[in-house]
N, C-alpha and C positions, 0 to 999 in steps of 0.2 A: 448287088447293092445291099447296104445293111438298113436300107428305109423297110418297116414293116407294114403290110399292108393295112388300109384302114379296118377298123373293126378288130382287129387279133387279139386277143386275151391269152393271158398266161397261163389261166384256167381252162380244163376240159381240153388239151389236144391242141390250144391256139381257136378254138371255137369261141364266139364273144357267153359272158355270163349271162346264164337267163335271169328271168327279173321275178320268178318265183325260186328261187335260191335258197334267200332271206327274210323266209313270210315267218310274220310273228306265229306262235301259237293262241290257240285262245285265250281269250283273258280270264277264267277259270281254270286256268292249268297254269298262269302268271300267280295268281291269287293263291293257289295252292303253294305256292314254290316259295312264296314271301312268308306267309303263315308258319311253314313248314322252320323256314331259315328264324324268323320269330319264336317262335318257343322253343326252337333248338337254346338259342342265345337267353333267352330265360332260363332254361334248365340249367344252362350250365353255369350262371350264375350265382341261382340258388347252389348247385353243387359247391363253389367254391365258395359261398359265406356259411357255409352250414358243414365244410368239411370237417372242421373239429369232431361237430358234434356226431356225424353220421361212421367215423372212424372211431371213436367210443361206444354206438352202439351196434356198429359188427361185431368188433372183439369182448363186447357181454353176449349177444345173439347166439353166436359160433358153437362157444364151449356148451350149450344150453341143447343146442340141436344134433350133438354129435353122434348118439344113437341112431339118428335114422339114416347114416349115410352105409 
């Protein structure tokens, strides 16, 4: 017969899913991961309205520091 038996899961061998799978993390390690994605998306912000200015002062920087490489 192609009836499957009750409980079977696709998951783990046809085993049903256990129900600690999907446990959240703590919510300090949530907290960190938002923050983290937050001032990513700030820097890179700032990068892009301030690119003019930060690509004129590499190439004065550059020629200035070239003795020490």
């Amino acid at each position: 017969m192609n009836a499957r038996p009750e409980g079977f899961g696709v998951l783990r061998g046809g085993a049903p899913p256990s129900t600690d799978s999907w446990r959240l993390p703590p919510l300090w390690v949530l907290l960190v991961g938002v923050l983290a994605i937050a001032a990513a998306e700030a820097g890179g912000g700032a990068m892009a309205q301030f690119k003019v200015e930060l690509a004129r002062w590499a190439r004065g920087v550059n020629p200035a520091h070239a003795d020490t490489v």
